[in-house]
MIPAGU-391129 format. One record per residue (C-alpha): x, y, z; residue number from 1. Coordinates in steps of 0.001 Angstrom, whole numbers, plus 500000, padded with zeros to 6 digits. Layout:
# MIPAGU-391129
+--------+--------+--------+-----+
!     c1 !     c2 !     c3 !  nr !
+--------+--------+--------+-----+
!      X !      Y !      Z ! NUM !
...
+--------+--------+--------+-----+
//
This chain:
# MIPAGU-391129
+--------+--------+--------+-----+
!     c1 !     c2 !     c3 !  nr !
+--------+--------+--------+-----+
! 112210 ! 093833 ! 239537 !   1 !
! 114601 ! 095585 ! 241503 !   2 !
! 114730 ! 095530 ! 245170 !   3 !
! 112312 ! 098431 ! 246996 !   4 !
! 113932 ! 100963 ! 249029 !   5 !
! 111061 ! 100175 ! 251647 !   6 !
! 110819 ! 097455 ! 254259 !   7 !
! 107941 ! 096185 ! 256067 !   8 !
! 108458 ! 093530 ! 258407 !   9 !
! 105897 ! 091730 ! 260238 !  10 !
! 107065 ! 089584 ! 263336 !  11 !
! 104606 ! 086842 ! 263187 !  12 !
! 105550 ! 085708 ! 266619 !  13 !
! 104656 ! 089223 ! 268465 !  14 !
! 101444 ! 088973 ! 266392 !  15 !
! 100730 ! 085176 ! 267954 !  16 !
! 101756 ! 086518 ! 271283 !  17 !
! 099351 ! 089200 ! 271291 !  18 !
! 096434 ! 086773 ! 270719 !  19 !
! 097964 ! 084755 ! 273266 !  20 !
! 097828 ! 087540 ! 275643 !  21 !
! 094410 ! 089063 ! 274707 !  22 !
! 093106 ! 085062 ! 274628 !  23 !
! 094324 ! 084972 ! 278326 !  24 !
! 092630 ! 088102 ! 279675 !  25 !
! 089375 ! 086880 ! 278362 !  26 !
! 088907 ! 084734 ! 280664 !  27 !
! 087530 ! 081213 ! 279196 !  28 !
! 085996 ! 083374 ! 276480 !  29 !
! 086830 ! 082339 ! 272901 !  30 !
! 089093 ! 085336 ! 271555 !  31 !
! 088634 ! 086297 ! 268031 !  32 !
! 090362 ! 089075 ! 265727 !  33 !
! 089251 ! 091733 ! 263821 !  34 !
! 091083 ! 091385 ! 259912 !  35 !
! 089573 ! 094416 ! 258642 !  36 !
! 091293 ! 096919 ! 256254 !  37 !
! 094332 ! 094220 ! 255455 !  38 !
! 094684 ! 093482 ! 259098 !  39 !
! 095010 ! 097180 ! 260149 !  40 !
! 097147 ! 097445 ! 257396 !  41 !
! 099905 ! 094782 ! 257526 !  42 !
! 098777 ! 092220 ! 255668 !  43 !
! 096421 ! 089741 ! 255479 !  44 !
! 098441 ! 086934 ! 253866 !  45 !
! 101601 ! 087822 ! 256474 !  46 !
! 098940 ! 087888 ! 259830 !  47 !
! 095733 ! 085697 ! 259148 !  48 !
! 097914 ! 082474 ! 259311 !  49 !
! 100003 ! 083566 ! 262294 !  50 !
! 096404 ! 083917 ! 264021 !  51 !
! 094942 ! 080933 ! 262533 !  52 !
! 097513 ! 079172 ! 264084 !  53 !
! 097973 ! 080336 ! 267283 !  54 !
! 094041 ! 079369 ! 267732 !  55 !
! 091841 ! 082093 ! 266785 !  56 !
! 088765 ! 080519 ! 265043 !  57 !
! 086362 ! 083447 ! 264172 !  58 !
! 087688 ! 086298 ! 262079 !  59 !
! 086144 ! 090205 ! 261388 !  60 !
! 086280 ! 092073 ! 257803 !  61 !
! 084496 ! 095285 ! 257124 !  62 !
! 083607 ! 094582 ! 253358 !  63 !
! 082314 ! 091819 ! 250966 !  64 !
! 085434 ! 091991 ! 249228 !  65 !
! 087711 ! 091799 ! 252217 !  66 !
! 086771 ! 088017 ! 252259 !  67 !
! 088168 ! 086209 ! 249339 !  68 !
! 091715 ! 087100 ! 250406 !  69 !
! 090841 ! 085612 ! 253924 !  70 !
! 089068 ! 082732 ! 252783 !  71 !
! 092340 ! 081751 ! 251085 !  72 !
! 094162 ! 081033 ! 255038 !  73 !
! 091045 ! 080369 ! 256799 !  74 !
! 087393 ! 078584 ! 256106 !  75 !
! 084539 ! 080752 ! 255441 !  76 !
! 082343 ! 080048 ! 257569 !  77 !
! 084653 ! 081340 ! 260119 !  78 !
! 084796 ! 084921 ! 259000 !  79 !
! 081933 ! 087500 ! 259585 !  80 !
! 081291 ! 090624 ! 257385 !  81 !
! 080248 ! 093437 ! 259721 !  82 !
! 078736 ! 095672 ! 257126 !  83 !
! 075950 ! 092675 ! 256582 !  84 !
! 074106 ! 092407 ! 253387 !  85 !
! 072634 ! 095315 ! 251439 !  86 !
! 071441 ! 093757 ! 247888 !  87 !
! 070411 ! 090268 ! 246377 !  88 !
! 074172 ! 090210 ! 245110 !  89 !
! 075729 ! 090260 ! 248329 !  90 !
! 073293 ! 087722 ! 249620 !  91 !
! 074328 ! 085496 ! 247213 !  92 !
! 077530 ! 085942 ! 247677 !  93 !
! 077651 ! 085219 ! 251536 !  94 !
! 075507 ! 081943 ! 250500 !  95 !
! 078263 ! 080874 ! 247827 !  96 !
! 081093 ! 081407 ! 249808 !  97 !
! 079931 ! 080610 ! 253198 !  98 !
! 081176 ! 083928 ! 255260 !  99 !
! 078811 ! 084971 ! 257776 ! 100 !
! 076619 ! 088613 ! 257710 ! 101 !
! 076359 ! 090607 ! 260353 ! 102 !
! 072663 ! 091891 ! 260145 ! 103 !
! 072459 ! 095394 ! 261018 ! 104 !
! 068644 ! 096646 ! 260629 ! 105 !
! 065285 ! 095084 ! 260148 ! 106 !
! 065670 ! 095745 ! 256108 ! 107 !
! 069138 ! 093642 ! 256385 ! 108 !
! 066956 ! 090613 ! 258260 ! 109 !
! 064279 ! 090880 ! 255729 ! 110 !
! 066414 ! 090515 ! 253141 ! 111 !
! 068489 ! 088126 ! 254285 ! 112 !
! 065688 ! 085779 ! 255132 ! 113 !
! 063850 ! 086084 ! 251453 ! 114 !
! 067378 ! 085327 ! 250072 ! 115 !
! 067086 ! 081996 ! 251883 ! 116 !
! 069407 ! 082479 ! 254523 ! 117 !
! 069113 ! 081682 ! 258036 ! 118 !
! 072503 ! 081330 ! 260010 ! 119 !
! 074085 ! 084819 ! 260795 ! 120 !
! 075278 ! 087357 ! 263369 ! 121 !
! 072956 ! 090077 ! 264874 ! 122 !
! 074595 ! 093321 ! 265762 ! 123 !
! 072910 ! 095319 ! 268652 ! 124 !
! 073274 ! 099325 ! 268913 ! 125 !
! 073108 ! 099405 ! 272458 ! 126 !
! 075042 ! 103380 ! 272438 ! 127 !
! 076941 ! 104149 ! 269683 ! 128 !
! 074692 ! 104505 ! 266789 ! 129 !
! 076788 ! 103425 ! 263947 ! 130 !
! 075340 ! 099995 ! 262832 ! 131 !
! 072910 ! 098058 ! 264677 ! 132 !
! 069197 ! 097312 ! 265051 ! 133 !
! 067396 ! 099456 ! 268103 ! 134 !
! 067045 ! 097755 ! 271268 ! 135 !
! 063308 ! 098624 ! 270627 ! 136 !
! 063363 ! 096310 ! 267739 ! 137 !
! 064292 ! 093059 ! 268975 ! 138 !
! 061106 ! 091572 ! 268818 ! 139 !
! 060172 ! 092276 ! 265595 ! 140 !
! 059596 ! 089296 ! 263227 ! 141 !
! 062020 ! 090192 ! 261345 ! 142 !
! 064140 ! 089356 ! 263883 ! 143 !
! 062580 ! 086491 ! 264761 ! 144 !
! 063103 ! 084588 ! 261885 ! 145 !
! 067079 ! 085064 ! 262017 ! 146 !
! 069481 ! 081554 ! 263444 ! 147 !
! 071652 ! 083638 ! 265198 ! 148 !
! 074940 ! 083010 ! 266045 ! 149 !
! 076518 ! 085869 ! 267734 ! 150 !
! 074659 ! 088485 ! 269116 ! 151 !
! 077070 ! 091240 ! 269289 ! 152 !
! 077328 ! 094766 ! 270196 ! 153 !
! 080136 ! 097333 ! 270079 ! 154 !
! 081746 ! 099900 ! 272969 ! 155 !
! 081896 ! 103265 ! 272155 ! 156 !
! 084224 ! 104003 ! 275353 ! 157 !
! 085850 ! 100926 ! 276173 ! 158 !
! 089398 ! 102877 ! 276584 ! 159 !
! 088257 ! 105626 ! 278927 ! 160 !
! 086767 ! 104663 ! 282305 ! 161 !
! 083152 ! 105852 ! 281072 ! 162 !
! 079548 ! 104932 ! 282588 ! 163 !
! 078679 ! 104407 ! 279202 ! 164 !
! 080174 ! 101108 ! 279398 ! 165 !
! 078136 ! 099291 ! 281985 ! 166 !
! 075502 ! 101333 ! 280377 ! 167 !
! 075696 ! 099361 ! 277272 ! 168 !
! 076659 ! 095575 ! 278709 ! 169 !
! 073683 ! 096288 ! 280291 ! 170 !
! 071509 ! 096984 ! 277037 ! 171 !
! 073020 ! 093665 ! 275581 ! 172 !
! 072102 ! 091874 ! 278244 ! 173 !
! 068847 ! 092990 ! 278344 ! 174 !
! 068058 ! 092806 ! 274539 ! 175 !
! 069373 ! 088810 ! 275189 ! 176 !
! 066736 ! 087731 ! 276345 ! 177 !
! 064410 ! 088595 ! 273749 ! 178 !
! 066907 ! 087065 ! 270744 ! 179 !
! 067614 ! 083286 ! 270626 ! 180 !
! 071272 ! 083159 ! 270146 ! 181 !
! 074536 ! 081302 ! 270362 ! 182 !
! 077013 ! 083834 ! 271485 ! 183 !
! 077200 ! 086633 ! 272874 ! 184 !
! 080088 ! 089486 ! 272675 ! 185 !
! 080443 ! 093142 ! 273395 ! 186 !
! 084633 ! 093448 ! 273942 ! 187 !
! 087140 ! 095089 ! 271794 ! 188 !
! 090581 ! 095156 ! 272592 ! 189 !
! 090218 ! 097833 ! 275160 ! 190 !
! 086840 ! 095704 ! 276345 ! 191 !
! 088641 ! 092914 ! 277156 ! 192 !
! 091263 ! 095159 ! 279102 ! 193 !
! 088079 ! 096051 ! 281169 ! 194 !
! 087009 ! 092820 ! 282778 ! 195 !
! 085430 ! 089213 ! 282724 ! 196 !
! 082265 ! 091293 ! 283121 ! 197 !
! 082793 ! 092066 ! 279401 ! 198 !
! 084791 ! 088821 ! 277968 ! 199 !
! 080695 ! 087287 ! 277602 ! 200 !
! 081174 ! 084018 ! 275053 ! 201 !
! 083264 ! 085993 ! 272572 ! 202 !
! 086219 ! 088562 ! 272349 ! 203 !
! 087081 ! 090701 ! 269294 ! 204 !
! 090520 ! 092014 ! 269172 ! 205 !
! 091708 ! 094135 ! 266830 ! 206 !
! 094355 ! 097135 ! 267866 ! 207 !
! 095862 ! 095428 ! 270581 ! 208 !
! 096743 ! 092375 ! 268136 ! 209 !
! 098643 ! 094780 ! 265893 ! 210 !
! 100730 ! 096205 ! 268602 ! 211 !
! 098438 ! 099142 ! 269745 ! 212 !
! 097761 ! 099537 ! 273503 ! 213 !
! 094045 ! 101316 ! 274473 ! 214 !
! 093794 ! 100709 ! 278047 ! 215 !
! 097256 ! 101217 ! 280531 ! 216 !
! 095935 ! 097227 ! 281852 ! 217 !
! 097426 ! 096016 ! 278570 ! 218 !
! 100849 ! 097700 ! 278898 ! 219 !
! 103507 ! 094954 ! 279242 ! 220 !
! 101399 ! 092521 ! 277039 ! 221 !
! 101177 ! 093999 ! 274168 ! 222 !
! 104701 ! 093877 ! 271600 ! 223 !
! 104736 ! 095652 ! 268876 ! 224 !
! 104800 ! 093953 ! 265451 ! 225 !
! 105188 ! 096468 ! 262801 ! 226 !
! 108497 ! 097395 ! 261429 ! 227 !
! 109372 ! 099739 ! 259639 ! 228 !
! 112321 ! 100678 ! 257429 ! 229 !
! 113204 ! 103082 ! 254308 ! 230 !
! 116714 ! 104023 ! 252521 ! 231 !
! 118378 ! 106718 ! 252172 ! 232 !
! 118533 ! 107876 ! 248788 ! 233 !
! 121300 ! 110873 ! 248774 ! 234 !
! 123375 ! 112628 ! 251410 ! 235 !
! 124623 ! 116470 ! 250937 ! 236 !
! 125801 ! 119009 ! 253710 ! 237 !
! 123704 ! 122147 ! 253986 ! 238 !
! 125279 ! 125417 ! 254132 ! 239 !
! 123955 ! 127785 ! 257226 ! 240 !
! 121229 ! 129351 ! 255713 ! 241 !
! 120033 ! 126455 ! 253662 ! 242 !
! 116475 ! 125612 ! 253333 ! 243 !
! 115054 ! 122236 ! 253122 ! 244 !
! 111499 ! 120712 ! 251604 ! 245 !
! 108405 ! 122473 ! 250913 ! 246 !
! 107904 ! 125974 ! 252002 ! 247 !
! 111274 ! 126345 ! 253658 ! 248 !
! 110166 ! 125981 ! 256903 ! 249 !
! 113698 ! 124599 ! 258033 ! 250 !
! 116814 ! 126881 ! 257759 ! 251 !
! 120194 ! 125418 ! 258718 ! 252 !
! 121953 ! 127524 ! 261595 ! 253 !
! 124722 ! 126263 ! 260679 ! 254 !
! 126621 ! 123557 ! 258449 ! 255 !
! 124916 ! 120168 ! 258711 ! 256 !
! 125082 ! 116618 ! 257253 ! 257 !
! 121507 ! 115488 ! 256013 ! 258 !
! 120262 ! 112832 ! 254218 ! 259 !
! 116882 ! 112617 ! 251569 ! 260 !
! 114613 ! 108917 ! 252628 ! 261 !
! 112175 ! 107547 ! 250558 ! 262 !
! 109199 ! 107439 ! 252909 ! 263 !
! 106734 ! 109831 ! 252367 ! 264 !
! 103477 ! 110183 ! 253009 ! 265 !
! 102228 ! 108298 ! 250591 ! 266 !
! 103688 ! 105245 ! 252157 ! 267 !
! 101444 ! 106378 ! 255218 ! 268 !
! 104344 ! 108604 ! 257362 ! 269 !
! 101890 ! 111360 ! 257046 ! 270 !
! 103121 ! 114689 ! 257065 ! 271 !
! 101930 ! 115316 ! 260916 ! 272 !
! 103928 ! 112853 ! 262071 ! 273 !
! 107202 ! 114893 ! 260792 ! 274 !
! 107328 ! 117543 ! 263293 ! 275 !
! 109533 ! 116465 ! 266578 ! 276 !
! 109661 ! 112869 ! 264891 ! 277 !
! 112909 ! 111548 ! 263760 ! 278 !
! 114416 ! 108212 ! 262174 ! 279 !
! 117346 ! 106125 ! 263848 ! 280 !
! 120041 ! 103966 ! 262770 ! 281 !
! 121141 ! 101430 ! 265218 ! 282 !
! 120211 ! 103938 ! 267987 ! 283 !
! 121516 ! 107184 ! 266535 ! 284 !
! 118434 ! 109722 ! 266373 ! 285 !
! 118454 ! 111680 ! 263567 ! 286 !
! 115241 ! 114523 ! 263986 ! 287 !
! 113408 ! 114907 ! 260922 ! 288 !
! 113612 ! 118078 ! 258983 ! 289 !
! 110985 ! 120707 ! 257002 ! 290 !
! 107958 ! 118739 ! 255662 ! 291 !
! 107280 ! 115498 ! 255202 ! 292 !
! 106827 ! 114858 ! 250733 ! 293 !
! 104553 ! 112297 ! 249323 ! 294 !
! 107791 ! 110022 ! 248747 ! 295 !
! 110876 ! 112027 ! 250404 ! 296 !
! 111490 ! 113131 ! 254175 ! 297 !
! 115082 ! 115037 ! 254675 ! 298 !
! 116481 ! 113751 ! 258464 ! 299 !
! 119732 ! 115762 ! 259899 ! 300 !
! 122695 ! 113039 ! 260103 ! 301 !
! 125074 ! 114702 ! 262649 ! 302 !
! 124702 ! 111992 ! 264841 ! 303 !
! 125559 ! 109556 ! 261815 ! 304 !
! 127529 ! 111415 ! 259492 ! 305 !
! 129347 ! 107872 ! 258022 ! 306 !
! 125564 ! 107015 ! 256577 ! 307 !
! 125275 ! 107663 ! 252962 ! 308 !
! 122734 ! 106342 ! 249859 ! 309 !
! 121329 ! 102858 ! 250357 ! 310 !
! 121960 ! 103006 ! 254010 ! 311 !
! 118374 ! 101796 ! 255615 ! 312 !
! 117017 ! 103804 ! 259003 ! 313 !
! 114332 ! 102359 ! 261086 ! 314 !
! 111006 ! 104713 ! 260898 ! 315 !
! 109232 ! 105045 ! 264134 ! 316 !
! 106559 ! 103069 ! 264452 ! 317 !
! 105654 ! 101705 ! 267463 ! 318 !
! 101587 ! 102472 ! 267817 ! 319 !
! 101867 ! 102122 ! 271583 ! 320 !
! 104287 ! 105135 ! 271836 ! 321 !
! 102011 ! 108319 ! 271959 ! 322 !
! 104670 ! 110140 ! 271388 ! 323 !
! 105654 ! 108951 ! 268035 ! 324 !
! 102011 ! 109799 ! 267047 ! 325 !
! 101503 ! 113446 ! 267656 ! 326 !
! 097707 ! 114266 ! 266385 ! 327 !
! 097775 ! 110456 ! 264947 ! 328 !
! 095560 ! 107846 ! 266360 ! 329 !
! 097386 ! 104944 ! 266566 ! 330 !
! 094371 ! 102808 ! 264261 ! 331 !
! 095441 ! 105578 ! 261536 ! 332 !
! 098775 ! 104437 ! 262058 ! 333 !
! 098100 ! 101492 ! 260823 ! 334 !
! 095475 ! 101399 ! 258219 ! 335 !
! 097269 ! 104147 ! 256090 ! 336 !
! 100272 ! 101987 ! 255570 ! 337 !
! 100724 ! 103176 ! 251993 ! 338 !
! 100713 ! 100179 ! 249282 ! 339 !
! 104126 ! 100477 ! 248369 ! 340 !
! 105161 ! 099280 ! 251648 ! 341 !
! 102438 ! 096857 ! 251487 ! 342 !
! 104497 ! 095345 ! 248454 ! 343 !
! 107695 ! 095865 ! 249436 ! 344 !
+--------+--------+--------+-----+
//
């Protein structure tokens, strides 16, 4: 197969680092990750190890079928599935391969404990009301019957300095008293950036590993380890008066070297990201013109005029720099990585 004009590159090192950090700040905690959605995108295969072996021990997916493809760097037993168990099927599947539910209601407990099963995690909705039983419900005997590991909860608010965050340590607290239980945990990335307070037994990372920074206490930390790249496929010179991409919404003043890239926005360089953005080449900016295309974005080359076809530019993405983002979160950043960068 040919080579792709697209380059993803993971520095495994930052990635280790970034644990390291996050490990640090949680204070005698055990520090986990979150490996959901690919690893926010770049790769399970290319980050799970470089975690695995800088220590981390327990590891988050989303989905049933997120596991497999972690099981494969990790054990089992050491990942948990935070959408717990909604049919017979899944239950059985948790039992054959080992992963870990995350129980999220009383019908999730029931379930789980006709299926046989006894050691899981316990997921408290102490605010957020997404998944989680009800505070109210932690002495039912449904919940009574569970072996729980980690009794967890999530913050809604973690990167803004919010009452709502004592508010729900608080409510874990509280509710652990009435659940036996191994561990406790409550922090995200941007919880752990908030305190020991909030470290509890366990830590669960997930932007800040990738690169992202949600709290300003992180800044310094946190390196980025993404990178991106994409060739050019064809240089021209517009005319003054030329019009470039999709609705014309760029007319040259004047003549102009530009060049056509093949990243688009079905590679995950969404077409928000175009306006005010621009690629570089070894430092050279060169602005980003008209409309981002599902596979083509058109960047003005007057500040590298000697670049032509199969010349590669460096697309920006560094999650911690707002300004690269526009109306882009940096967790869409990641986890829209398009899947021909994935396999490039």
């Amino acid at each position: 197969m040919p080579p792709s004009s697209l380059r993803l590159t993971i520095d495994r090192g930052a990635l280790a680092a970034n644990w390291c950090a996050l490990d640090a700040l949680s204070r005698g905690a055990k520090t986990g990750a979150a490996v959901k959605a690919d690893c926010y995108g770049l790769g399970v295969d290319a980050c799970v190890p470089a975690l695995r072996d800088a220590g981390c021990e327990t590891f988050f997916v989303a989905h049933w079928s997120e596991v497999a493809a972690v099981a494969r760097h990790v054990p089992a037993p050491q990942i948990a599935v935070l959408h717990g168990v909604m049919s017979e099927a899944e239950c059985a599947y948790a039992h054959n391969s080992g992963a870990v539910p995350v129980i999220n209601s009383l019908d999730q407990a029931a379930l789980w404990s006709a299926s046989g099963g006894s050691h899981c995690h316990l997921m408290i909705d102490t605010g957020i009301n997404r998944l989680g039983i009800a505070p109210d419900e932690a002495k039912d005997q449904r919940i009574a019957t569970l072996a729980v590991d980690i009794l967890m909860s999530h913050l809604a608010c973690a990167d803004e300095d919010s009452p709502m965050n004592p508010r729900q340590l608080a409510a874990l607290h509280n509710v652990a008293g009435l659940i036996s239980h191994q561990r406790l945990s409550i922090a995200n990335s941007a919880g752990i950036a908030l305190g020991a307070d909030y470290a509890l037994d366990l830590t669960r990372p997930g932007l800040a590993l990738y690169g992202g920074v949600p709290r300003s206490e992180l800044s310094g930390l946190i390196h980025p380890v993404a990178q991106v790249e994409a060739a050019i496929l064809q240089t021209r010179t517009l005319r003054s008066g030329d019009t470039i991409g999709y609705n014309a919404i760029f007319v040259a003043s004047s003549p102009m070297p530009v060049g056509t890239v093949a990243m688009g926005y079905a590679d995950g360089f969404l077409r928000i990201r175009g306006p005010g953005n621009a690629f570089s080449h070894h430092g050279r900016h060169l602005p980003i013109l008209g409309k981002v295309s599902m596979d083509m974005v058109v960047v003005d080359l007057s500040a590298a005029p000697d670049l032509c076809a199969g010349d590669w530019l460096t697309v920006p993405w560094d999650i911690a720099d707002a300004a690269q983002q526009n109306a882009l979160s940096p967790y869409e950043m990641l986890t829209t990585i398009g899947q021909r960068l994935r396999q490039s």
